[in-house]
N, C-alpha and C positions, 0 to 999 in steps of 0.2 A: 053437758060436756062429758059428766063422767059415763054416760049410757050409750056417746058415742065412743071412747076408747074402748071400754068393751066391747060392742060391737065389730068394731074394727080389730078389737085384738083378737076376737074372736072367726073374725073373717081370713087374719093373717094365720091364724093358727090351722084352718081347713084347709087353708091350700098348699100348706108346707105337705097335707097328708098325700101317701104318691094314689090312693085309691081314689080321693076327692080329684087330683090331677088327672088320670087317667078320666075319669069317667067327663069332667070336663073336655079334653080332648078331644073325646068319642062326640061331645054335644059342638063342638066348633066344627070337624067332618063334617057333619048332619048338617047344620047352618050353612058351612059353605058348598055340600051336594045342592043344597035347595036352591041355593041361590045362583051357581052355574050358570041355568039356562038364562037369566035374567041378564048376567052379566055378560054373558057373549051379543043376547041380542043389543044390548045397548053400546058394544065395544064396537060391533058390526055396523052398530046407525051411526057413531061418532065418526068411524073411517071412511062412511057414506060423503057424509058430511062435509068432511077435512076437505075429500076428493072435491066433490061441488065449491067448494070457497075458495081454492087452490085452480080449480078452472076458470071462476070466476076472477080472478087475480090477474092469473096469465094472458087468459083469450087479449086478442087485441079489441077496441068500444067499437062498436058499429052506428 
C-alpha cells in the first residue's frame, strides 16, 4: 500500500511538470497520426455496413 502511494504520488507529481505534458502530448499526436488510416478504414466499413442493413430493412421480401 505504502509503495503504491508513492508511486502514484510520484506519477501525480510528473504530470503537473509542463515538459513531461508537452512531450506526452507530442506521443498522443503520434499514436493518433498512426492510427488515422485505421480508423477511417473501419469508419468507411461501418457506413458500408449501416447502408447494406438499412437496405435490407427497407427493400420490400420477395
Amino acid at each position: 500500500m505504502l509503495l503504491r502511494r508513492i508511486i502514484f504520488g510520484a506519477l501525480m507529481q510528473a504530470a503537473r511538470n509542463p515538459t513531461v505534458q508537452k512531450k506526452a502530448g507530442e506521443a498522443a499526436g503520434k499514436a493518433l497520426e498512426a492510427a488515422k488510416p485505421g480508423l477511417l478504414r473501419a469508419s468507411r466499413r461501418a457506413g458500408e455496413l449501416t447502408r447494406q442493413a438499412k437496405d435490407k430493412v427497407t427493400s420490400p421480401d420477395k
